[in-house]
VEXDREN-2710 file (C-alpha; in Angstrom, 1 decimal):
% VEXDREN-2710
k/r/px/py/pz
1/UNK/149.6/37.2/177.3
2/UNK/150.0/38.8/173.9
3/UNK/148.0/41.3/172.7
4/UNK/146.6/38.6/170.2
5/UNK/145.8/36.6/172.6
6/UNK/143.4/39.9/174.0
7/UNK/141.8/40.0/170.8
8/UNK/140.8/36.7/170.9
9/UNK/139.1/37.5/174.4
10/UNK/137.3/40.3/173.4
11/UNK/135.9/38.0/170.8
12/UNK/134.8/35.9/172.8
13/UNK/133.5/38.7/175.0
14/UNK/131.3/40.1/171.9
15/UNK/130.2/36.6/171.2
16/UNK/129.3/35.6/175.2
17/UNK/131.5/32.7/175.4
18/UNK/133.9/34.8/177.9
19/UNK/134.8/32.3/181.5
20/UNK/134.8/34.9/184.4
21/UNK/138.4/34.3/184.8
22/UNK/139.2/35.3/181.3
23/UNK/136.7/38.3/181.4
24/UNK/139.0/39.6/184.8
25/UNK/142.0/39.3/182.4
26/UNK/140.4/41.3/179.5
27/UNK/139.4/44.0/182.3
28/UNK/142.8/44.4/183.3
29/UNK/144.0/45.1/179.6
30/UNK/141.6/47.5/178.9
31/UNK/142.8/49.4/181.5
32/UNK/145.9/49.2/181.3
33/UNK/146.0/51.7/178.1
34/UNK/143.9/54.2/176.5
35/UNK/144.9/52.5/173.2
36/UNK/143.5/48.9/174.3
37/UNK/140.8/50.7/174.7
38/UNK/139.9/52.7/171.7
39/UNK/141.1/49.3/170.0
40/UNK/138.5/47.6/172.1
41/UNK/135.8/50.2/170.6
42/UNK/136.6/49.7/167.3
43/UNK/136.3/46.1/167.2
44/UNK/132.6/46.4/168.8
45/UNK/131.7/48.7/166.4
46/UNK/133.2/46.4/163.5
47/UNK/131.6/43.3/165.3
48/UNK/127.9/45.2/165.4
49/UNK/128.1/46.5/161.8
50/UNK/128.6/43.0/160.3
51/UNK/126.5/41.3/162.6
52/UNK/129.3/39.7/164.2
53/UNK/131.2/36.7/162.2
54/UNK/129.7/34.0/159.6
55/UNK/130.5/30.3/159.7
56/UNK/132.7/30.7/157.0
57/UNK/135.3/33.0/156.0
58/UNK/138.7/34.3/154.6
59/UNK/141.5/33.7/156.8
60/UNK/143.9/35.1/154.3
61/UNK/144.7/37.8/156.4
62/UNK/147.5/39.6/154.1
63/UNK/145.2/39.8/151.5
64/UNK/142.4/41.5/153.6
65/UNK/144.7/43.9/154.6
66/UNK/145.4/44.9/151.1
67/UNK/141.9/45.3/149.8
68/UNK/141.4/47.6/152.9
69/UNK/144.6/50.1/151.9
70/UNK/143.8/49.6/148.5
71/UNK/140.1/51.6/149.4
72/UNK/142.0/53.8/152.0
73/UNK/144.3/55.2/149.0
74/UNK/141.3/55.6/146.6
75/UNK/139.1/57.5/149.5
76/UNK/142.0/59.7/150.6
77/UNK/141.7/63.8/150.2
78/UNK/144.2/65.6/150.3
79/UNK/143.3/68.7/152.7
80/UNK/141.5/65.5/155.7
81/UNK/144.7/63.0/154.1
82/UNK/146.3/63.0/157.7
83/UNK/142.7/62.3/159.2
84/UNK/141.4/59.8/157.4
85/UNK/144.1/57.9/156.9
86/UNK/144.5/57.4/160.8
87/UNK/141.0/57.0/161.2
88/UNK/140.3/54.2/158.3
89/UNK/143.9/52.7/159.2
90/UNK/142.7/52.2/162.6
91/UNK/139.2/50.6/161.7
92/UNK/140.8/48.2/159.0
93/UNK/143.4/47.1/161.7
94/UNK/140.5/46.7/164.2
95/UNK/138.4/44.8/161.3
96/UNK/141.5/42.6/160.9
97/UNK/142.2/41.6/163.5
98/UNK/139.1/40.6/164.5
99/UNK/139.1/38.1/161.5
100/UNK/142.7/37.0/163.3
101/UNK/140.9/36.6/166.5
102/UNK/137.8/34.5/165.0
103/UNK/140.3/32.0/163.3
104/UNK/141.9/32.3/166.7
105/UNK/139.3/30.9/168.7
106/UNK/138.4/28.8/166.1
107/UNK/141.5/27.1/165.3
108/UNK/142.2/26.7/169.4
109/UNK/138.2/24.7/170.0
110/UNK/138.4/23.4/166.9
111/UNK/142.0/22.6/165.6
112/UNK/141.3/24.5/162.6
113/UNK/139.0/22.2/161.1
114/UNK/135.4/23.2/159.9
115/UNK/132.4/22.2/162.5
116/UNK/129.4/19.6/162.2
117/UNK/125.9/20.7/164.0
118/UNK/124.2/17.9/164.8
119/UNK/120.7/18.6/165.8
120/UNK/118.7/15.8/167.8
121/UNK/115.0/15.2/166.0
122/UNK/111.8/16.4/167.3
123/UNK/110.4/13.5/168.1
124/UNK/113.0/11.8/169.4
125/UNK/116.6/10.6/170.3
126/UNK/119.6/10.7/167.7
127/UNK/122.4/8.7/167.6
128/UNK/126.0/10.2/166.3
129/UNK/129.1/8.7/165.4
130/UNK/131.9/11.1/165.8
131/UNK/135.4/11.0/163.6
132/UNK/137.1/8.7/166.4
133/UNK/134.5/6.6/166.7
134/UNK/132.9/7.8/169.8
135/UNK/128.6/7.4/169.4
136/UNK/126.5/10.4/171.2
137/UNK/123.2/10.0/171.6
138/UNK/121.6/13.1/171.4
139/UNK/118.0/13.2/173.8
140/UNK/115.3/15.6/172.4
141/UNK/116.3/18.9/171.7
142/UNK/120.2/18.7/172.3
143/UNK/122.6/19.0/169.8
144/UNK/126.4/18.6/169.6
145/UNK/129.3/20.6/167.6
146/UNK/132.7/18.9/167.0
147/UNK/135.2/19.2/164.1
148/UNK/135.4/16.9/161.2
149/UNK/138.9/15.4/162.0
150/UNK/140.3/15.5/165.7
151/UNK/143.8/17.1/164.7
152/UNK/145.1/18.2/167.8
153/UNK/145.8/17.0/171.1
154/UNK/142.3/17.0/172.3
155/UNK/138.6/16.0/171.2
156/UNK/136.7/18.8/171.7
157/UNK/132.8/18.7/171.4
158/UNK/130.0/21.5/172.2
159/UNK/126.8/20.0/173.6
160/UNK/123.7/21.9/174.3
161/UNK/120.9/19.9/176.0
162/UNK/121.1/15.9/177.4
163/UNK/123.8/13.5/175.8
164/UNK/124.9/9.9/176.6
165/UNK/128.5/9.4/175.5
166/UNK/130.5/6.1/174.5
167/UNK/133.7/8.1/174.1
168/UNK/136.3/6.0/172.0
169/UNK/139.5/5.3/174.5
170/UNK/142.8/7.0/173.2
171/UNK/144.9/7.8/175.9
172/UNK/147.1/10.4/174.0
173/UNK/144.1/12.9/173.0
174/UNK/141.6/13.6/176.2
175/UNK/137.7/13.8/175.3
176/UNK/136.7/16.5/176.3
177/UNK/132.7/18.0/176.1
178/UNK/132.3/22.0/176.3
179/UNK/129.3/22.9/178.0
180/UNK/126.7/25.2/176.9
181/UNK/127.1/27.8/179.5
182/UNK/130.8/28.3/178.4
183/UNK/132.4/28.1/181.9
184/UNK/132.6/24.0/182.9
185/UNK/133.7/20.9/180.8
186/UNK/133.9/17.3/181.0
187/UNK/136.8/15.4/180.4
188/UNK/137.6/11.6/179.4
189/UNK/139.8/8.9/178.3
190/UNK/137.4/6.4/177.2
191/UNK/134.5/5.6/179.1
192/UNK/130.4/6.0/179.2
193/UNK/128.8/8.8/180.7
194/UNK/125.4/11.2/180.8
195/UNK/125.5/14.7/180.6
196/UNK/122.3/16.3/181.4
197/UNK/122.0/20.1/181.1
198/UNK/119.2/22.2/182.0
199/UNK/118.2/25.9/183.5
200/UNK/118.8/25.1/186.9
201/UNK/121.3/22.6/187.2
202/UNK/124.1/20.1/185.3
203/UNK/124.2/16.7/186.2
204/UNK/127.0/14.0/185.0
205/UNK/126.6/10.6/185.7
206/UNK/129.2/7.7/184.7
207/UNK/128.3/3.8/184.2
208/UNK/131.8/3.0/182.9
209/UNK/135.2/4.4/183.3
210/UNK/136.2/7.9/185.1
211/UNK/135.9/11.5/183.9
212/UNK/136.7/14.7/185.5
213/UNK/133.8/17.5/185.8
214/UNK/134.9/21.0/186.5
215/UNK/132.2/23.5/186.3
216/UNK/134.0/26.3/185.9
217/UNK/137.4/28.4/186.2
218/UNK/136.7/29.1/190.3
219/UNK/135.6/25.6/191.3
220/UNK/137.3/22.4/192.0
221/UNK/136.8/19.7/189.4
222/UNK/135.5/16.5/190.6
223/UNK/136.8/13.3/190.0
224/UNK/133.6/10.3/189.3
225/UNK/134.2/6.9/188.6
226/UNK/131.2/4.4/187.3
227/UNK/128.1/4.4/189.4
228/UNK/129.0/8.1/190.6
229/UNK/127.0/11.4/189.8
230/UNK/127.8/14.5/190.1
231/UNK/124.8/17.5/189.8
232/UNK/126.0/21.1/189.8
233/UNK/123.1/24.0/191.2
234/UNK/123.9/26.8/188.6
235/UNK/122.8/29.6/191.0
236/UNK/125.0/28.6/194.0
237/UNK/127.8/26.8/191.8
238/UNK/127.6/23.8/194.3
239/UNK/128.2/20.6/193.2
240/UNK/126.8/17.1/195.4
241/UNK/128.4/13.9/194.3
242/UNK/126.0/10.8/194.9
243/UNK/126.1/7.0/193.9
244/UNK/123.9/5.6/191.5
245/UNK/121.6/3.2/192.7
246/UNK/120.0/2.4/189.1
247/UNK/120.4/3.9/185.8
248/UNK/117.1/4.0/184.5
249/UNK/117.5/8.2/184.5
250/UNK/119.0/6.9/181.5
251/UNK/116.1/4.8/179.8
252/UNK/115.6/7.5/177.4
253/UNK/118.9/6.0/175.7
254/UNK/118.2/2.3/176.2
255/UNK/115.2/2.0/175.7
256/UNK/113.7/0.2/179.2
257/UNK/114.1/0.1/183.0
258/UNK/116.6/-2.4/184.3
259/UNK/117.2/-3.3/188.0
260/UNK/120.2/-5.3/189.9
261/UNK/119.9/-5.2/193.4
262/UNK/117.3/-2.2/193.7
263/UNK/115.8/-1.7/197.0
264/UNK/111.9/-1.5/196.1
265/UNK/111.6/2.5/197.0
266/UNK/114.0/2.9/194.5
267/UNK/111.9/0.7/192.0
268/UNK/109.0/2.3/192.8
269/UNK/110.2/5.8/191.9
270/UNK/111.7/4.5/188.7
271/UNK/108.4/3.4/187.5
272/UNK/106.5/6.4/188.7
273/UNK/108.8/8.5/186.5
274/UNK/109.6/6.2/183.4
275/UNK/105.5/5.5/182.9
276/UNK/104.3/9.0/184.1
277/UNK/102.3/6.9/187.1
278/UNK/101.5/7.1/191.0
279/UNK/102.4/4.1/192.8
280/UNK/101.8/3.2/196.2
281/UNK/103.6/0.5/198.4
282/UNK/101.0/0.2/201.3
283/UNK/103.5/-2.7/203.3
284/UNK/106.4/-0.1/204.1
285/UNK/108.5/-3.6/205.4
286/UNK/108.5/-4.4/201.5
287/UNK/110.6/-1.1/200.7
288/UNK/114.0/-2.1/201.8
289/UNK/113.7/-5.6/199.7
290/UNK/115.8/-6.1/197.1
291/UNK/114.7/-6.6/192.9
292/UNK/116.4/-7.9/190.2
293/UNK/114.9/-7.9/186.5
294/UNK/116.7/-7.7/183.1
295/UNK/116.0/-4.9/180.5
296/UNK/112.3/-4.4/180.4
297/UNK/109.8/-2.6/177.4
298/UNK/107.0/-4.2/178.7
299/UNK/104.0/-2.3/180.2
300/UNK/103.2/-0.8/183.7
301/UNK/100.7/-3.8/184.5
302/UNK/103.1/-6.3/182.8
303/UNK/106.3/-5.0/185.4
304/UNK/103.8/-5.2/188.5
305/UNK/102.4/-8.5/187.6
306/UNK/105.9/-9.9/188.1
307/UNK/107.0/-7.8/191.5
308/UNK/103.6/-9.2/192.7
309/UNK/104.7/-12.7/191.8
310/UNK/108.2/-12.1/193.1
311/UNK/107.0/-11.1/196.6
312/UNK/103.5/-12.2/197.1
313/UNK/101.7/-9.0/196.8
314/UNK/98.8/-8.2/194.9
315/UNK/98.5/-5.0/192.9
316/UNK/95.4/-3.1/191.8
317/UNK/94.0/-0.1/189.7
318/UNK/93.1/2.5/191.8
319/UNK/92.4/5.4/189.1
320/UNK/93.9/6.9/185.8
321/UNK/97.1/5.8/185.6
322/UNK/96.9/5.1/189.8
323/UNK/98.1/1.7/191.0
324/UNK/98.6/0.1/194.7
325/UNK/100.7/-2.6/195.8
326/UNK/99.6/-4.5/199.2
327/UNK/101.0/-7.8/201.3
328/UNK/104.6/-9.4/200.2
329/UNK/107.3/-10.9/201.8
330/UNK/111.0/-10.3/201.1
331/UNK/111.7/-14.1/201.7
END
C-alpha cells in the first residue's frame, strides 16, 4: 500500500468506520516508523480541532496548500524561523492530507459523487427510488445513503436499520449494501431481498434472485438464493442459514400475511406476531396441515373465520386479544 492509501485508513480510523483487517494494517504502519507516527498524531489533533470533516468541502488540494504557506510566511520570526516553519509545515501537510484522505474515502464509497440521506418517516415505511432504478423500502427508523449517479463499477448504498430491496439487474455494476456496523456487506445482481439490522443480530432474507452476504473481513461469505435466510449473531459472528417457510416477516413491506403451502404452526405464529395476539391450536393433529390464502388485510376474527371454515374447527375469544382454535380435520 501507499502511504496515501494509510491516510485514508487513519480516516477512517478517526471516523469508526475502520474493518479489523484494515485496522491490523494501519497498526503495522504506525509502527513501522517514528514518522508515521508523529504524522498519525498530527492528523488526530487536526481531526479533533475541526470537529472532524463537513459534508462538503474543497478538494482543491493545491490551492489549500498555498493558503497554508501563504500564513506560514506571514507568522514566521526570524530568531524561532527554523522552528516554526517545521512545525507549521508539518501540521498544514497533516491538515492536507487529511482533506486528500476524506475525498479518498469518499470518492472510493461513493465514486466521487455527492450523497442522498434518506430518512424513513416516524410513523411509518418509505419507499425510494434510487438513480438505477432500484426501490428501497425503508421500515421505521432506517435510512439509506447512496450517490446521486452510480459512476463506477459498483452501486454502493449505506443502510442503517430494516430495508426491503428490488435492486434493478445490471450485470456489469454489482449492488452492493454497506452495512451499518462497517465490517459486512451484501451484494447483488438484480434480485429481491430483506436486510434486517438490529443490536444483536443481521438477518438477510431473499424472495427472488441470489446475493452474497459476508459479514465481515474474517468470515466466509454465504451464498442464498430465493426462499433462503441467512441471520448473523453479532457477539459470536456466527451465521445460520435457514429456508423460508413464509414471508410474512416481511408484511411490514406488503402490507398483509400471505400463505402457500404453510403448515398451520407456522400460520399460527405468523398471526400471533403480525396482530400482536396469543393463539392456541388445542387439536395438535391440525398443526402439520397445510393453508393456502392470498394476500390478506383483513382482521384477526376475519383470517380465523376462514381457517375454521377451511378445516372444520371452531374458534373463540378467550380474553383481550386471546383466541382458541378447537376440532378440524386436514381432509
Amino acid at each position: 500500500m501507499q502511504d496515501n492509501d494509510y491516510i485514508v485508513l487513519l480516516h477512517k480510523h478517526l471516523s469508526g468506520e475502520i474493518s479489523p483487517t484494515e485496522q491490523a494494517s494501519l497498526d503495522a504502519w504506525l509502527q513501522s516508523s517514528a514518522d508515521n507516527t508523529r504524522l498519525a498524531d498530527d492528523l488526530r489533533l487536526a481531526w479533533e480541532q475541526t470537529g472532524g470533516y463537513e459534508k462538503t468541502f474543497d478538494t482543491d488540494l493545491d490551492t489549500a496548500f498555498g493558503k497554508v504557506q501563504a500564513r506560514i510566511r506571514a507568522e514566521e520570526q526570524p530568531m524561532r524561523a527554523t522552528f516554526v516553519r517545521g512545525q507549521l509545515l508539518r501540521i498544514a501537510a497533516a491538515i492536507v492530507l487529511l482533506i486528500a484522505g476524506v475525498w479518498g474515502f469518499r470518492h472510493f464509497y461513493y465514486n466521487a459523487s455527492p450523497t442522498q440521506m434518506v430518512v424513513s418517516s416516524a410513523t411509518g415505511t418509505k419507499e425510494v427510488t434510487l438513480p438505477d432504478g432500484t426501490q428501497v423500502w425503508l421500515r421505521q427508523g432506517a435510512e439509506v445513503a447512496y450517490p446521486t449517479a452510480f459512476a463506477g463499477n459498483t452501486r454502493p448504498v449505506q443502510l442503517k436499520g430494516e430495508a426491503y430491496f428490488k435492486v434493478a439487474h445490471d450485470a456489469s455494476k454489482p449492488f452492493r449494501v454497506q452495512l451499518e456496523d462497517g465490517k459486512g456487506s451484501v451484494e447483488v445482481l438484480g434480485t429481491q431481498f430483506n436486510v434486517r439490522q438490529n443490536t444483536d443480530e443481521t438477518a438477510v432474507t431473499v424472495r427472488e434472485g441470489k446475493v452474497r452476504f459476508a459479514p465481515d473481513a474474517q468470515s466466509n461469505s454465504v451464498i442464498l438464493t430465493a426462499g433462503k435466510k441467512a441471520v448473523l449473531n453479532k457477539a459470536r459472528r456466527q451465521i445460520v442459514t435457514e429456508n423460508v417457510l413464509t414471508f410474512n416477516e416481511l408484511s411490514w413491506q406488503s402490507g398483509g400475511l400471505e400463505f402457500v403451502s404453510t403448515p398451520l404452526r407456522q400460520v399460527v405464529r405468523d398471526l400471533q406476531t403480525y396482530y400482536n395476539a396469543q393463539i392456541t391450536l388445542s387439536n395438535s393433529r391440525m398443526l402439520d396441515c397445510t393453508y393456502t390464502a392470498p394476500l390478506t388485510r383483513q382482521s384477526l376474527e376475519k383470517v380465523l373465520e376462514s381457517l375454521s371454515l377451511t378445516y372444520q374447527m371452531q374458534w373463540e375469544k378467550t380474553g383481550a386479544n386471546a383466541y382458541r382454535l378447537t376440532g378440524g380435520s386436514c381432509q
